[in-house]
N, C-alpha and C positions, 0 to 999 in steps of 0.2 A: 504494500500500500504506500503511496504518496502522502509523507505526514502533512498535516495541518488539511486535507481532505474530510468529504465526509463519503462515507459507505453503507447502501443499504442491504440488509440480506432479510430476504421476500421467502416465505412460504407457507404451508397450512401449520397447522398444532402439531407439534411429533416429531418435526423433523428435523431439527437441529439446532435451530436457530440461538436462542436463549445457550447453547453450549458451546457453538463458536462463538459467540461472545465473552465465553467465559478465557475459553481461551486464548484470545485476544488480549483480555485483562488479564492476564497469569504472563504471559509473553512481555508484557510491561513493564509490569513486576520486578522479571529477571532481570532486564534493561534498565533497572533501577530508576523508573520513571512512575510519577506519581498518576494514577488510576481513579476514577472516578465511574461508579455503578449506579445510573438514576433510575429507579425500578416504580411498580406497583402495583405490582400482580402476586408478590410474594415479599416477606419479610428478608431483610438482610439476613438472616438466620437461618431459613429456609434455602436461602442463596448458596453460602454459603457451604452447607450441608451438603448442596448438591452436586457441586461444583466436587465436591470432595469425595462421593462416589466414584469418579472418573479421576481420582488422583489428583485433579486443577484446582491449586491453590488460589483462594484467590481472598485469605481472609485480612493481608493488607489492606484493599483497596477500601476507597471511602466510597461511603452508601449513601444516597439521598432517597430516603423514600416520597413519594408523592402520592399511594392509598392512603385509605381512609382509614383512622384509626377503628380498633371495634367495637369502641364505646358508642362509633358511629349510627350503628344500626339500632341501638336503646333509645337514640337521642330522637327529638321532635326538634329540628333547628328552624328559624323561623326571619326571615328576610325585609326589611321595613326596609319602604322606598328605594331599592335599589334590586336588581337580577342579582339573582343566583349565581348566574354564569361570571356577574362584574368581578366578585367576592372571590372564586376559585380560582378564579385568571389570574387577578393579582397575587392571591396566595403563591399561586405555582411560580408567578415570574420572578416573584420576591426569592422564592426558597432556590430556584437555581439561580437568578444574580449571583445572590449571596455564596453561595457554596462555591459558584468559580471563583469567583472573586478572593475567597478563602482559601482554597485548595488547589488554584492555580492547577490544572490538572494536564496532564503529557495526551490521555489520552480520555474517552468516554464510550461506554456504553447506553442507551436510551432504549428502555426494553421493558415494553413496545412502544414506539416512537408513538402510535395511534394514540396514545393515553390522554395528550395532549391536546385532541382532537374534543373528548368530554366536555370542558370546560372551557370552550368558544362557543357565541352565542349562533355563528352560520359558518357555515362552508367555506366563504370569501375569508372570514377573521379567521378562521383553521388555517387557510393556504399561506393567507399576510404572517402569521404566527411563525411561521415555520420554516419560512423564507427571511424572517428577519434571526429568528434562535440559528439556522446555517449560517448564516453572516456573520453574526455575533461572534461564533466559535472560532470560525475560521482566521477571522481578525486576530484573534490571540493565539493564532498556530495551534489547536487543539485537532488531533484526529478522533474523528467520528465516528463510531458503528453502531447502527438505527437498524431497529427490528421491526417488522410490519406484516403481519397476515395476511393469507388474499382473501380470508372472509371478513377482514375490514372492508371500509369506503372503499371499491374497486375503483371510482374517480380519484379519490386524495389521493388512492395508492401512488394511480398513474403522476399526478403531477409530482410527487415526492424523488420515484424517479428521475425525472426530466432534469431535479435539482441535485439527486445524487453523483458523484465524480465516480461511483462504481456502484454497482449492483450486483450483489450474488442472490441467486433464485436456487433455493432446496428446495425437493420434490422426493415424494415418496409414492412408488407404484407398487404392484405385483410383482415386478420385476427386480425391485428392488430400491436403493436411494441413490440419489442423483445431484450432482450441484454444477452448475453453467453459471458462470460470471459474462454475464448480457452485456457488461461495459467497465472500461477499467482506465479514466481519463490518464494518460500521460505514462502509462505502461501497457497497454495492451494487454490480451490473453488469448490462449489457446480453445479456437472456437468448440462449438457442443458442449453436451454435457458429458458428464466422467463421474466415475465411480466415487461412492460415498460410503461409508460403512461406522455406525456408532459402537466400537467395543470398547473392552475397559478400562482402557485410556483415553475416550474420548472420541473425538471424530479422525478418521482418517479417511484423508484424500486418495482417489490413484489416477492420475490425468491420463490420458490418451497418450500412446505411444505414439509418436513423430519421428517417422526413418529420416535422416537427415543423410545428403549425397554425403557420400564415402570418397575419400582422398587415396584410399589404399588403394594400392596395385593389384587386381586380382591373380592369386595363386592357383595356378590349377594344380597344387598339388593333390593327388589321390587319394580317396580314402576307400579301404579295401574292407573289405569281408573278412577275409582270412580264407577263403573258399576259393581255390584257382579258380574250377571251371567258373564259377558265380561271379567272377573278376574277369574274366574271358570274355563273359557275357557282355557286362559292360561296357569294355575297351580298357579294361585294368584298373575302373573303382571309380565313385562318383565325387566330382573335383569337390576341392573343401570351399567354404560357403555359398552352396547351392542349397535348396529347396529340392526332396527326392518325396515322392508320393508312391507308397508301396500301398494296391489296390487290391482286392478280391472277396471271395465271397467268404462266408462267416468260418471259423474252423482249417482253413486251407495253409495258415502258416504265416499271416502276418505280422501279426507280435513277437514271434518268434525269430524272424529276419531283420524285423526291426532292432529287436536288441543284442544279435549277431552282430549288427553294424555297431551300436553304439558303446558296446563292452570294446569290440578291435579297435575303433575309433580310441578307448581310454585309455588301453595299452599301448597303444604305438604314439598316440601326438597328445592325450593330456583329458584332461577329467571333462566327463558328461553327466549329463543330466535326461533322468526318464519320466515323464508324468504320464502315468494311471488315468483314463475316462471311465475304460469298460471293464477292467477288473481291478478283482484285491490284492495286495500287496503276498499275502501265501501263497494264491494260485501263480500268481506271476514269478514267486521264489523260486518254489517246488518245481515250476516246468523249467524254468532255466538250470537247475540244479540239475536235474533228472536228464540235462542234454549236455552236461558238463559246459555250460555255458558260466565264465566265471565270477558273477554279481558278488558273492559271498569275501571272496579275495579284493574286488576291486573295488568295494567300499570301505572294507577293513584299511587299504592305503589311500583310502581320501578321493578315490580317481571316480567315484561314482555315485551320482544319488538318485533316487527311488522315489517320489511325489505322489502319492494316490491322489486326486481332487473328487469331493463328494459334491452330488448335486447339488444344484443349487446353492450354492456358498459361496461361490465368489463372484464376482464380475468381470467381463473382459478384461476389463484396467487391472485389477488386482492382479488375475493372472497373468496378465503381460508384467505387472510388477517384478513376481514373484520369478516369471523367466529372466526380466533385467539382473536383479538382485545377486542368480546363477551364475553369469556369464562375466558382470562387470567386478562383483564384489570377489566371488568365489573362485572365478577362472573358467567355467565352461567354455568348452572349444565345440561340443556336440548336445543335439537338444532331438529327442524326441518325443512327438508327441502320441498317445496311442489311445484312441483314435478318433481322427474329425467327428464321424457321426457323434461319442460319446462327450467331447468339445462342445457340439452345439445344444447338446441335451443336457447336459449338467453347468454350464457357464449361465448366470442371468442375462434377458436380453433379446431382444428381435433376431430368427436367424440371418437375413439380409446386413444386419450391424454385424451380427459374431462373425459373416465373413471377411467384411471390409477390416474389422478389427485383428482377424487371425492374418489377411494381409498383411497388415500393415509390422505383424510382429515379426513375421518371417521376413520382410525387408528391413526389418533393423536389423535383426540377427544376421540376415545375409551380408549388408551393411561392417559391420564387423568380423566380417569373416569367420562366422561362425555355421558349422555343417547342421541343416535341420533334416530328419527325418517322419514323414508322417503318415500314421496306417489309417486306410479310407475299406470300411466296407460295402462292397457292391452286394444287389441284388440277388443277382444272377449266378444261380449254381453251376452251370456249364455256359460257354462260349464267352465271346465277350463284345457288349455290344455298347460299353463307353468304358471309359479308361479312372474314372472315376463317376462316383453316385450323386457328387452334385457339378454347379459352373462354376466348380474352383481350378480347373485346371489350367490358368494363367499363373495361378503362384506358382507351381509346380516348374521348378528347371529338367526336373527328372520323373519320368514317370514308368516305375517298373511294376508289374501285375503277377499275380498269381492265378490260377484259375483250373478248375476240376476240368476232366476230361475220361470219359466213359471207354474203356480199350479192353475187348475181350472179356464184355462182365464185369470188369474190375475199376473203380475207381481210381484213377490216377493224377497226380498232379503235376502242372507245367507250370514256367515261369519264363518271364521275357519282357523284353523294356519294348515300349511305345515314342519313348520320348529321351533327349538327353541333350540339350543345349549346347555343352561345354565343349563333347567330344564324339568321336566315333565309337557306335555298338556293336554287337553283333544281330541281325537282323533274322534271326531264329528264337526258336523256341526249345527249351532245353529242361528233361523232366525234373522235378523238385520234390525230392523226399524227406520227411522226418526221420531221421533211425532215432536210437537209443544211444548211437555215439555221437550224435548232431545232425546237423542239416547235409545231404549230399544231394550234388547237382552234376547232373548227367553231362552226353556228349549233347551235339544239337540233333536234336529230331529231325531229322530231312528224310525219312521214309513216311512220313504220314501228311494227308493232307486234311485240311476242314474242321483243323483243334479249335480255332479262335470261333467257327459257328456253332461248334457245339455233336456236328457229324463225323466225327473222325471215318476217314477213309487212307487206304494203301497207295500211295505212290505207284502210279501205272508203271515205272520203272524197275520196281520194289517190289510188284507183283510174281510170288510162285504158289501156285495153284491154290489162286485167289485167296491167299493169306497174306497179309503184311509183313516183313522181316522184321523179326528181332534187333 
């Protein structure tokens, strides 16, 4: 904020307002600047208290109440020759004169600015009022934060506004809580709204990830599997910070490739990170354990971490936080996510948002040259008739699939890339098994034709007495 400003923050009952304030006044505090809280909807003491749930001090600051005492409501008070309204007017303007004038204050809370609204006799003296109290403060360099409901005067709101040098708007949905700063005079802000969340420290922010152009050099150095032929495939490993969308139907082995990548990824060039959509942290254990995949070892040295995220609990922002946090604080070099569908169902938020927002995480990550990995499940149990199950396939620099195919009876699985930006593939398809000692991937398939529709047929060259080779 721009000291000696004033700032409004607008929204229904519940949703934060009254507690960034507080922490406003606590932030003061520290700054060893003297604070002033003009309330009237609750006691100093009340204040106080609550502020103190959330850990925010703020039993420094001076309090001006302007409610009514409660002897109020016993009393018959009685008004000779003059309005009611003249008597509280003055009261009020006397009691805050006096109190700045006294307390000389760094900064101020007015919570709820409306209160002031009561005790003007029309609308015009509200607007005159309020526009001379901004003035007044501002004159003595005081920063301001005014709190204002939208089931107040929806007109006073607007003009209060108009006189505001910033406005922040909290909202609370279905979806979850939300805060957009509408105007922010002589600093700007990062447009929309962004994640909100009240825990027990109070309110936390998580803004919108902003990819900012990258100055680095891209490296196409390789990141391999650990799987010759599965390296083969790809033209020797998919470059580091790309975007790779490993796609197919439910059960076929995604998860499973995925964190082949992201364990080789930690051993050879440096620590990753896995976040959990569609399953639990045991099942995810026990099958990488059981394929001697080595999670166990490569957390114990630091090179790995494991994230489950439960529905509905965070917000795009948070979890794009929570990926910053990985990569800039901790060191990640590799990030995978598993898996979109599970992304959009458990993240709060419109899916048309959760893509632009998953966009936007994966070019900052790419941005930093960091490798991201993400499992997409499709549909379709055989053939394959998109390369992913939604219109994300712009993120994607890479896009490698798995997919069932019916041979002889028997279920079998294939694998092959569609897509790869960076470099040269191999433009087959190449069978993909789970054993018991890991993932094994065949030679390329070149006697069968019709995998990708779902009909496999023999190679009329391949053809002995109308059986496909081996």
């Amino acid at each position: 904020m721009v000291k000696g400003r004033m700032y409004l923050v607008s929204g229904e009952p519940g949703t934060g307002k009254t507690t960034l304030g507080m922490h406003f006044l606590e932030e003061g505090l520290r700054s060893d600047e003297t604070v002033l809280y003009i309330h009237g909807e609750e006691s100093s003491e009340e204040l106080v208290a609550n502020a103190a749930q959330f850990d925010i001090d703020i039993a420094a600051a001076e309090f001006l109440d302007l409610g009514p005492e409660s002897d109020f409501f016993t009393e018959d008070p009685s008004y000779d020759l003059v309005q009611p309204q003249d008597i509280e007017e003055q009261r009020y303007t006397e009691a805050i004169y006096e109190a700045i004038r006294e307390i000389d204050p760094d900064r101020i809370i007015i919570d709820p600015l409306t209160q002031l609204q009561y005790v003007e006799a029309s609308e015009y003296h509200y607007r005159k009022r309020i526009l001379s109290f901004i003035r007044f403060l501002k004159e003595r360099g005081i920063t301001v934060l005014a709190t204002v409901s939208f089931e107040a005067n929806p007109s006073g709101t607007s003009e209060i506004r108009s006189l505001s040098d910033g406005v922040i708007a909290l909202t609370r949905t279905r979806d979850g809580r939300r805060v957009e700063v509408e105007k922010n005079r002589g600093r700007g802000q990062i447009e929309g709204d962004h994640g909100l969340e009240v825990r027990s420290q109070g309110l936390e922010v998580f803004a919108k990830v902003r990819p900012e152009p990258s100055d680095r050099t891209f490296d196409p150095k390789p990141i391999r599997s650990g799987i010759d032929e599965l390296d083969e495939l790809v033209g020797g490993g998919f470059e580091r910070g790309t975007v790779t969308f490993i796609s197919g139907p439910p059960g076929v082995g995604k998860t499973t490739l995925g964190a082949t990548y992201a364990t080789q990824a930690a051993a050879e060039y440096g620590r990753s990170a896995v976040y959990l959509f569609e399953e639990r942290m045991e099942t995810f254990l026990h099958r990488c354990r059981s394929l001697e995949i080595p999670v166990d070892e490569l957390r114990e040295q630091g090179l790995l971490s494991i994230d489950v995220i439960e529905p509905r609990e965070l917000s795009a922002e948070e979890f794009a936080h929570r990926v910053r946090y990985e990569v800039e604080e901790r060191g990640s070099e590799t990030v995978l996510i598993d898996g979109i569908g599970g992304y959009v169902s458990a993240i709060q938020g419109e899916e048309s948002e959760l893509d632009r927002e998953l966009h936007a995480l994966t070019r900052y990550l790419c941005n930093r040259e960091v490798t991201v990995f993400v499992t997409d499940a499709v549909h379709q149990i055989t053939g394959l008739s998109s390369g992913t199950s939604r219109q994300i396939s712009p993120i994607a620099d890479n896009l490698m699939f798995l997919s069932y195919v019916e041979l002889r009876g028997s279920l079998r699985k294939v694998v092959g890339v569609l897509k790869k930006r960076a470099g040269r593939f191999e433009h087959t398809l190449r069978e993909f098994e789970i054993t018991p000692d890991g993932i094994r991937v065949g030679e390329p398939m070149t006697n069968l034709n019709g995998i990708l529709s779902g009909r496999v047929q023999p190679s009329r060259t391949e053809q002995t007495d109308g059986e496909p080779q081996q």
